[in-house]
C-alpha positions in Angstrom: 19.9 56.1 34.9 19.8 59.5 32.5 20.3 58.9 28.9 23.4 61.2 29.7 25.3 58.6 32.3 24.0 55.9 29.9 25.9 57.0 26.8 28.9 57.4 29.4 29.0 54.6 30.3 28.8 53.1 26.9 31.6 55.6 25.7 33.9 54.3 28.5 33.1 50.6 27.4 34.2 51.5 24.1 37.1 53.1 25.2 38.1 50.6 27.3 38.0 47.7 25.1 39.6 49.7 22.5 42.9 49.6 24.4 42.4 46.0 25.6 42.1 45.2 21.9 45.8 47.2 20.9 47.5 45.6 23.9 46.4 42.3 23.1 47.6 43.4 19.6 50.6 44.6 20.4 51.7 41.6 22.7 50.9 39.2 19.8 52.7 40.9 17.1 55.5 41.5 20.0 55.3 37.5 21.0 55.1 36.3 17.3 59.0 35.7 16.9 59.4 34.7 20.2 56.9 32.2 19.4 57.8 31.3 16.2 61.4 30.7 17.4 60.3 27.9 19.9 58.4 26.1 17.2 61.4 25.9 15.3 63.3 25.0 18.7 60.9 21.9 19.8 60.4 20.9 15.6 64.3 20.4 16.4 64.3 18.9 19.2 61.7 16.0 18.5 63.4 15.6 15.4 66.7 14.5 17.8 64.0 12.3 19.9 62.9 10.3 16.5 66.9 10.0 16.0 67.4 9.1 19.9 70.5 11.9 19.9 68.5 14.1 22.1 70.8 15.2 25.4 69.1 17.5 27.3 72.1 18.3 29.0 73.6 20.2 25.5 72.2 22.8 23.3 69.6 21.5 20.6 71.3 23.4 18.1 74.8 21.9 18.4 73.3 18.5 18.4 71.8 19.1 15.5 74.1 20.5 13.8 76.8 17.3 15.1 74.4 14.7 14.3 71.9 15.6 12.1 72.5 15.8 8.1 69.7 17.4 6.1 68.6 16.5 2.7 65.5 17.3 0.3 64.1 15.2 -1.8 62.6 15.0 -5.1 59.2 12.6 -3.9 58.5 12.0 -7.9 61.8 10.3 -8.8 63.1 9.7 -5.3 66.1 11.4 -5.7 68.5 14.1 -3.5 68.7 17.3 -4.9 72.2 18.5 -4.9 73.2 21.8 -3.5 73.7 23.6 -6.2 69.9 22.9 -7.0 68.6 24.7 -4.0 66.8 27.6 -4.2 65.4 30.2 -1.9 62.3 27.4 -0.8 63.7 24.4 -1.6 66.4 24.6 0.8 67.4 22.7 4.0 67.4 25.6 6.2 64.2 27.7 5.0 62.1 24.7 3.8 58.4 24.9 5.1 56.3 22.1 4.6 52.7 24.5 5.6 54.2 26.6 2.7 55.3 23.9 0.0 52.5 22.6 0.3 50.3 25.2 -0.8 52.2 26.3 -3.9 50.7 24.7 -7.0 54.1 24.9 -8.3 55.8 22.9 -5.4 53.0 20.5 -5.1 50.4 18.5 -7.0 46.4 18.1 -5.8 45.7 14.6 -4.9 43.0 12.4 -6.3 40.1 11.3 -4.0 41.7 7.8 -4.0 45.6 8.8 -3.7 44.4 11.3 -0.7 44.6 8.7 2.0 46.3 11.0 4.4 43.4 13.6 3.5 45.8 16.6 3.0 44.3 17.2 -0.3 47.8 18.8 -1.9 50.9 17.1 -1.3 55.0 18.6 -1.8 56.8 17.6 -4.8 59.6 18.1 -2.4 60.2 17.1 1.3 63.1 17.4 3.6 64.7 14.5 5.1 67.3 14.5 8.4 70.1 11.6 8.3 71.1 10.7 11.4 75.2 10.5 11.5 77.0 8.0 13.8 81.3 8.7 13.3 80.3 10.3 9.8 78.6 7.8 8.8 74.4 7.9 7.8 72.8 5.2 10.6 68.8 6.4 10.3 67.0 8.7 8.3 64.1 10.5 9.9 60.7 11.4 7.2 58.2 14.0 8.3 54.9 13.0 7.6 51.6 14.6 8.1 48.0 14.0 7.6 44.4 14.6 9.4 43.8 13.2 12.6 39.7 14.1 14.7 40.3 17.5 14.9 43.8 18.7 13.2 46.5 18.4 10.7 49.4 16.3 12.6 53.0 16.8 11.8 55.1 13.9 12.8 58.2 12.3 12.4 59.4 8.7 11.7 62.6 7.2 12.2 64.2 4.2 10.1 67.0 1.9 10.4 69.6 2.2 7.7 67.6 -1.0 6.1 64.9 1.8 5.5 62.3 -1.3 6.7 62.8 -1.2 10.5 60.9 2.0 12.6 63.9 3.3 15.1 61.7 6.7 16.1 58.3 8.4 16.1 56.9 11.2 17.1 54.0 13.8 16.5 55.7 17.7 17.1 52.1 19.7 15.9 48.7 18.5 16.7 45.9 20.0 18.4 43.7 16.3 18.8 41.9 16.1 22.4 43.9 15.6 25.6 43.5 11.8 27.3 42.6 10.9 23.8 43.8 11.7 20.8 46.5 13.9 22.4 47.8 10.6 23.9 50.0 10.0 20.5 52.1 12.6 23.2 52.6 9.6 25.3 56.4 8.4 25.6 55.4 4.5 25.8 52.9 4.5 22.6 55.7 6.2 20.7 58.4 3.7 22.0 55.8 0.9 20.9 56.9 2.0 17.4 60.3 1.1 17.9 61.8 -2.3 15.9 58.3 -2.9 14.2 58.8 -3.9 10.2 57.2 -1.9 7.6 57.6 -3.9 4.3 57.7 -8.2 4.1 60.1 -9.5 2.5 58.9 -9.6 -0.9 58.7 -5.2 -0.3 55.1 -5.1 0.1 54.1 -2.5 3.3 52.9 -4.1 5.9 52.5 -1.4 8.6 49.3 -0.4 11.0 47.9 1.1 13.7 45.1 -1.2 14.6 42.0 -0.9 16.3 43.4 -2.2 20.3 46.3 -4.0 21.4 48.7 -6.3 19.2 48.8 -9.5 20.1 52.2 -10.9 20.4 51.2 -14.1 19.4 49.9 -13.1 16.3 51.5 -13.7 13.0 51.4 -9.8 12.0 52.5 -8.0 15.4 55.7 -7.3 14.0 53.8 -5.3 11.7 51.1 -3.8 13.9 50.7 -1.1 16.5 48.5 -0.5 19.6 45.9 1.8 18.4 44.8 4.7 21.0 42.0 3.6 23.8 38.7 6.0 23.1 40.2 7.8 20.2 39.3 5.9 16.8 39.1 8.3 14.6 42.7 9.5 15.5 43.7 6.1 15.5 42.2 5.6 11.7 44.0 9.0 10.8 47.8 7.8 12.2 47.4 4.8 10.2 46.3 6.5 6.9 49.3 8.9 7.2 51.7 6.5 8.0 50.8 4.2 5.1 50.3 7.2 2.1 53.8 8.2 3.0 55.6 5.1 3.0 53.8 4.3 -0.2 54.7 4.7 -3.7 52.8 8.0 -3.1 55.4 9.5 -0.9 58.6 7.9 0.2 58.2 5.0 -2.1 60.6 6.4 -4.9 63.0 7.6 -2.3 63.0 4.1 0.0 63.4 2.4 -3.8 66.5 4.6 -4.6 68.2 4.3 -1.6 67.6 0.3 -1.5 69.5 0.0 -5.2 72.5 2.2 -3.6 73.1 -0.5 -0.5 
């Protein structure tokens, strides 16, 4: 081959993956709100699974908007922020946890012992989702988030109105390993969640994901959960997220004030 039909050849190479790089371009900045949209969409909708108000016969939206009351709250003191504290981020409808959390002044560095979940910064502030039965507020659904193997996992957990009893739980962003990890997907390990305690009596959290299965018989099942088969790591991860956030760390004030109000 001439050095001629060489650099040809080489010129239509370039060329060619030139406009295979702007179409690829194009159709991800095209895609991008299409995308983000059904993000938003399925955060929604396993946000009504946690709750069990999903009806996949009805538009997410309006059950959401029927059933589902949305709050933020002050992790610190524990208290609800009233609506006339909102702002343009700390708001029900534009509040970004990715975002909050990466604002020194809407979130506070953790200590090496207080970074059980290891997200390193955790929100000041966090949005909550009531769960509304004939007006009146029957669960309350936390997000919750922390490293599992190989990603940051967004999830959801339902409580009774006794804020002790797990009604819901869900993962709705994760990117841990299919037939492992990715088995926190699995409908029957999330309903294993349901009607397990999280505090004694005495207040003191009790909840786990263990290593296995629970045994029934044992005096702390109604405190423990079946941990996932191959994926330890994972398994370790759920359980360190779950606990920071129901601790004094996260929820804790929140659970606290909402106990003194019953």
């Amino acid at each position: 081959m001439s050095v001629d039909s060489t650099a040809k050849t080489i010129r239509v190479a370039l060329v060619v993956c030139l406009v295979c790089s702007v179409l690829v371009s194009t159709a991800a900045v095209g895609l991008r709100g299409i995308q983000e949209k059904n993000k938003e969409q399925d955060k929604l909708k396993n946000i009504l699974i946690a709750g069990d108000v999903l009806d996949t016969e009805k538009d997410i939206r309006e059950i959401f908007d029927e059933y589902i009351q949305a709050d933020i709250v002050n992790l610190r003191t524990g208290k609800i922020m009233t609506k006339s504290e909102y702002t343009e981020v700390l708001n029900p409808e534009t509040f970004d946890i990715k975002t909050i959390a990466k604002a020194p002044q809407y979130s506070r560095k953790l200590s090496t012992e207080e970074n059980l979940a290891q997200i390193d910064r955790q929100p000041n502030y966090m949005v909550i989702y009531w769960v509304k039965v004939q007006s009146q507020k029957s669960k309350v659904i936390l997000p919750i988030f922390g490293k599992g193997l190989w990603s940051t996992m967004y999830g959801l957990i339902a409580l009774d109105r006794d804020l002790t009893t797990v009604k819901g739980f869900t993962f709705y962003e994760h990117g841990e390993t299919p037939g492992l990890g990715g088995e926190v997907d699995n409908p029957r390990w999330k309903a294993s969640w349901i009607g397990k305690k999280i505090f004694d009596k005495s207040g003191n959290l009790q909840i786990e994901v263990i290593k296995g299965n629970v045994n029934p018989a044992d005096s702390r099942a109604q405190y423990q959960v079946d941990g996932l088969s191959g994926a330890t790591i994972t398994t370790r991860g759920i359980n360190a997220l779950v606990r920071f956030w129901l601790s004094e760390n996260g929820y804790g004030p929140f659970i606290a004030q909402q106990r003194g109000m019953q």
